[in-house]
DRENSEVEX-263364 format. One record per residue (C-alpha): residue number from 0; x, y, z. Coordinates in pm, whole numbers, plus 50000, padded with zeros to 5 digits. Example, Ala and Ser with C-alpha at 12.3 -4.5 7.8 and 13.67 -1.06 7.14 Angstrom:
<lumdos>
{seq 0, X 51230, Y 49550, Z 50780}
{seq 1, X 51367, Y 49894, Z 50714}
</lumdos>
This chain:
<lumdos>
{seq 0, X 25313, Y 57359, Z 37099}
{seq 1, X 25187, Y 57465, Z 37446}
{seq 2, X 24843, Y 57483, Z 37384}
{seq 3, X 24842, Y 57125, Z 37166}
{seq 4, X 25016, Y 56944, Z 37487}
{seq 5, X 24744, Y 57085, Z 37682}
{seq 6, X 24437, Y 56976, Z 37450}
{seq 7, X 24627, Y 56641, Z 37452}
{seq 8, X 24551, Y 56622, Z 37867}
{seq 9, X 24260, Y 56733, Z 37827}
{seq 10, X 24155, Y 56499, Z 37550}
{seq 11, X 24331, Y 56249, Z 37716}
{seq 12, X 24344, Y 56238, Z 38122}
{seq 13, X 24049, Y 56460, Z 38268}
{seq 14, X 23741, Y 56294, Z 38146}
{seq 15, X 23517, Y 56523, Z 38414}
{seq 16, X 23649, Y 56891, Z 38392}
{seq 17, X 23317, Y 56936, Z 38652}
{seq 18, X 23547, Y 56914, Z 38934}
{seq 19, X 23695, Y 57283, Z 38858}
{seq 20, X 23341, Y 57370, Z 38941}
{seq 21, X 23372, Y 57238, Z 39317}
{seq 22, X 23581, Y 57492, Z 39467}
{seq 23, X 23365, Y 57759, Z 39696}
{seq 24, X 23377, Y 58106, Z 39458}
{seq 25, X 23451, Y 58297, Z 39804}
{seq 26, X 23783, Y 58287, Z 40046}
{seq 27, X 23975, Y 58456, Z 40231}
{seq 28, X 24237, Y 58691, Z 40108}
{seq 29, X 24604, Y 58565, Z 40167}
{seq 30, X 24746, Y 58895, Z 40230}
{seq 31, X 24430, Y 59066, Z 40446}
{seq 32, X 24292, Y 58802, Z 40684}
{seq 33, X 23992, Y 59026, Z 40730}
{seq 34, X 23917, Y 59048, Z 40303}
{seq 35, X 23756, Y 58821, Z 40084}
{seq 36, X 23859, Y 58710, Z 39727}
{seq 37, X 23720, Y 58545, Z 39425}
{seq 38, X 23826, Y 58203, Z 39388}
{seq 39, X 23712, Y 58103, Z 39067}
{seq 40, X 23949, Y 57847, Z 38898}
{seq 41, X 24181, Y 57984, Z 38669}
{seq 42, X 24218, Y 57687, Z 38471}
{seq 43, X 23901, Y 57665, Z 38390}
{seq 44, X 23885, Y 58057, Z 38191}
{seq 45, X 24226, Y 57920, Z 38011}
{seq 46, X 24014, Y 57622, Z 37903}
{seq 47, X 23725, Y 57841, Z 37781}
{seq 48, X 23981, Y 58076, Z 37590}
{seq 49, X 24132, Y 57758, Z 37449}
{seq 50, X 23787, Y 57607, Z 37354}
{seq 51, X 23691, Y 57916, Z 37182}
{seq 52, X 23950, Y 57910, Z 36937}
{seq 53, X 23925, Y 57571, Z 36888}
{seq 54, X 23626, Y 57588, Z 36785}
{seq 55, X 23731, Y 57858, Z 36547}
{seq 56, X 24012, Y 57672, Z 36419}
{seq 57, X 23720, Y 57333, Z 36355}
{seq 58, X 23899, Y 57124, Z 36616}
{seq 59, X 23720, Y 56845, Z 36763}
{seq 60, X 23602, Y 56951, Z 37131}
{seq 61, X 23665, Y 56672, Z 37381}
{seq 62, X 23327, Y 56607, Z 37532}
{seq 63, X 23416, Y 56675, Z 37892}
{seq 64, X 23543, Y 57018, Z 37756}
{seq 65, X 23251, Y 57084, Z 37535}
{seq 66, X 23043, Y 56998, Z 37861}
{seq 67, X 23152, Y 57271, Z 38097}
{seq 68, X 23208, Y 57523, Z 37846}
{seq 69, X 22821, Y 57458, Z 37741}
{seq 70, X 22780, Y 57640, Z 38074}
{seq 71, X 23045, Y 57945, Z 37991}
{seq 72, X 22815, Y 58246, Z 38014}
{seq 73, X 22625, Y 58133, Z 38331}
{seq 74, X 23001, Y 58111, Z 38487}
{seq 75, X 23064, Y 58418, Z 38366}
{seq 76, X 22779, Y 58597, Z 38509}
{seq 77, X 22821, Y 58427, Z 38847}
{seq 78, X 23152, Y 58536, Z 38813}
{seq 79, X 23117, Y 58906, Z 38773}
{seq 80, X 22835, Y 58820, Z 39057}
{seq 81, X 23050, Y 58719, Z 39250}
{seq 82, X 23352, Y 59004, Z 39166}
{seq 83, X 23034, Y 59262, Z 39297}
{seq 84, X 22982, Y 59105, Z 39603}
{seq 85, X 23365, Y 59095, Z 39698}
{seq 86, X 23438, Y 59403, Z 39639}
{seq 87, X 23165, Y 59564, Z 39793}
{seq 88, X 23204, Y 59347, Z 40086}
{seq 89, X 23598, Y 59437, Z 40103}
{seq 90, X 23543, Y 59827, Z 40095}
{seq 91, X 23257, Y 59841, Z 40334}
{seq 92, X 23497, Y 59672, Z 40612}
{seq 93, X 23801, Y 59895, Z 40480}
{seq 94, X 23586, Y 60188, Z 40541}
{seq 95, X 23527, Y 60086, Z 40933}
{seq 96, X 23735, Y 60194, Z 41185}
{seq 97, X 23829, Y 59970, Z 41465}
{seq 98, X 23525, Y 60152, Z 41672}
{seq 99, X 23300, Y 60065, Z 41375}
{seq 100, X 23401, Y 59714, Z 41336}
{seq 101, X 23340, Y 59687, Z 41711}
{seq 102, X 22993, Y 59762, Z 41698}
{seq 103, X 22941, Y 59565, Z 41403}
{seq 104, X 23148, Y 59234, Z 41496}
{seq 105, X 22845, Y 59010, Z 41561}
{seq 106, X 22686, Y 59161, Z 41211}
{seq 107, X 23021, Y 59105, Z 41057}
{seq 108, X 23026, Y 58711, Z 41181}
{seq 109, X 22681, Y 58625, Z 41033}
{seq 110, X 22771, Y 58786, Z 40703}
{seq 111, X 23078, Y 58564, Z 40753}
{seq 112, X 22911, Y 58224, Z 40771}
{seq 113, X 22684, Y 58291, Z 40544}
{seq 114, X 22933, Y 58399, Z 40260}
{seq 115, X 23200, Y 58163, Z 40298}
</lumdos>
């Protein structure tokens, strides 16, 4: 029933499922100020789940759906781009010590503007 109700809104309200593609793929970790994460909309790898067995099952795609999930692998690779950079980002500033981070603080700023 869950998964009708939500092709239903989908079918239904958002008519441009693009906007899940406006939010930046980098931010700031809640927990570790210092930390990036991935910020890659949830929603939208439910949606490409969803689509996949719809498409299995011979349901009709809405067009807005069909759309963004036309562009599925080239989210996924950014994605798993993106997981890369994070996480080698996040252990090379766990691995400085506060001497370290020091030195490197102006270094450190211009990666910062540039990634986020």
């Amino acid at each position: 029933k869950q998964w009708y109700q939500r092709r239903v809104a989908i079918t239904a309200g958002d008519k441009d499922l693009g906007h899940l593609l406006d939010a930046p793929l980098m931010a700031r970790c809640h927990d570790k100020n210092t930390m990036l994460d991935v910020n890659f909309d949830r929603t939208l790898l439910k949606l490409f789940r969803e689509i996949y067995y719809w498409e299995r099952l011979k349901f009709e795609i809405p067009h807005s759906a069909a759309e963004v999930y036309a562009k599925e692998e080239d989210l996924r690779t950014l994605r798993e781009n993106v997981l890369l950079v994070v996480r080698d980002y996040n252990r090379i500033l766990a691995a400085l010590n506060t001497e370290e981070r020091g030195l490197f603080k102006e270094r450190i700023k211009f990666l910062d503007k540039k990634i986020l």
